[in-house]
C-alpha positions in Angstrom: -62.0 -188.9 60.8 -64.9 -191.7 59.9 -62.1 -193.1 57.4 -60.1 -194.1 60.2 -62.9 -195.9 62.3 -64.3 -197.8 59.3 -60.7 -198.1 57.3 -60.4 -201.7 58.2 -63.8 -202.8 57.1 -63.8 -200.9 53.8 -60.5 -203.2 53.0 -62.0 -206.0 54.3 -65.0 -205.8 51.7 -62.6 -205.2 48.8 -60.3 -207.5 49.1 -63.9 -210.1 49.9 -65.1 -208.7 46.6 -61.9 -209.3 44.7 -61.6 -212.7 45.9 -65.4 -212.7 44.8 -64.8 -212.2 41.4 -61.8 -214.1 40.8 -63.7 -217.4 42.0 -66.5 -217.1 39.7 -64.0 -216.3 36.9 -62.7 -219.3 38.0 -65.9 -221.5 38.3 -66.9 -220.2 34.6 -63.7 -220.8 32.9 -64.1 -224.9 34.7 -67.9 -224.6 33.4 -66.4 -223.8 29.8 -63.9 -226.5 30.3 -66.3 -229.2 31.2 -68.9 -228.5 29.6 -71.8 -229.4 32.4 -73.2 -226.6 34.8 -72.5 -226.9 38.5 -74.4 -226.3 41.2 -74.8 -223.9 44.6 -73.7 -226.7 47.0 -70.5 -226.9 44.0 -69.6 -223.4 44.0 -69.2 -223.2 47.7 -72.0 -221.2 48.5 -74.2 -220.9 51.6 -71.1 -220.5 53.9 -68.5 -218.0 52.3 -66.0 -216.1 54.1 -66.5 -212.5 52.8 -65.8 -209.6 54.8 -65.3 -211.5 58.3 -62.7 -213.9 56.7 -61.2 -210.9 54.9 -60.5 -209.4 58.4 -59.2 -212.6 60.2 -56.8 -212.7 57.2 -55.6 -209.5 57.4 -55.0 -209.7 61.3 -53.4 -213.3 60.7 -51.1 -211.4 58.4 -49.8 -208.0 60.0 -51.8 -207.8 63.4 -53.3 -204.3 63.4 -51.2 -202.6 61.0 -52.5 -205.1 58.9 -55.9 -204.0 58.9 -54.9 -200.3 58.2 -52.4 -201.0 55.8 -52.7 -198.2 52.9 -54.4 -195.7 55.3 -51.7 -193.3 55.2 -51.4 -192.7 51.7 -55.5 -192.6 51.6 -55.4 -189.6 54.1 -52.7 -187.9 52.1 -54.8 -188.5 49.0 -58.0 -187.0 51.1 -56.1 -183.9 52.0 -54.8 -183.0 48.7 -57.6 -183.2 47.2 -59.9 -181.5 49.5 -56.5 -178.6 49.2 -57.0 -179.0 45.7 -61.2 -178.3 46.0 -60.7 -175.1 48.9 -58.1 -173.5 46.3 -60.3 -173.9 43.2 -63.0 -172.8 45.0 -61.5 -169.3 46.3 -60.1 -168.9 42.3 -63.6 -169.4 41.1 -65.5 -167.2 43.9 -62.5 -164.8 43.4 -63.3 -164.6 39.4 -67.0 -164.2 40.0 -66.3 -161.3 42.4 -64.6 -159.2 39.5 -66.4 -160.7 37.2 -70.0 -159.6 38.2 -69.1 -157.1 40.5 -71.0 -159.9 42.5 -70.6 -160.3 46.4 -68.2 -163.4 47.9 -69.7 -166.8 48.3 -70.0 -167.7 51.8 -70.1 -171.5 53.1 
């Protein structure tokens, strides 16, 4: 269960990534506006909140279920398709067998 010890973090960095890109979508459509470049010191850089800040939000917003918000539905999406890989599988080892007269595959 490694995606429930690390769910939290994995969020974090997403929504820090998204936040990310949206800025410096931002910054370049001011650029294009003004005309002039800007500097590091005027994007903001050197201090950033990223991943930690992306946590603190979370918490600030729903306390712990915050930071495992969507988990459920990301297990249920893990187990169907793992169901969906096992059952494929045994068709495919299944069709082999009569195929090739060929023994079973063993994990």
């Amino acid at each position: 269960m490694r995606a429930v010890r690390v769910w939290a973090v994995l969020r974090a960095k997403i929504i820090a990534q998204a936040a990310q890109k949206k800025q410096e979508l931002d910054e370049d459509d001011t650029q294009k506006e003004s005309g002039g470049a800007t500097t590091k010191a005027e994007k903001g850089q050197g201090g950033g909140s990223g991943i930690a800040g992306a946590l603190l939000g979370m918490w600030r917003a729903g306390g712990v279920w915050g930071l495992y918000q969507g988990l459920p539905a990301e297990l249920v999406r893990g187990l169907l398709f793992q169901a969906i890989l096992m059952a494929t599988k045994e068709k495919l080892d299944s069709f082999n067998q009569r195929l090739f007269n060929a023994p079973r595959l063993t994990s």
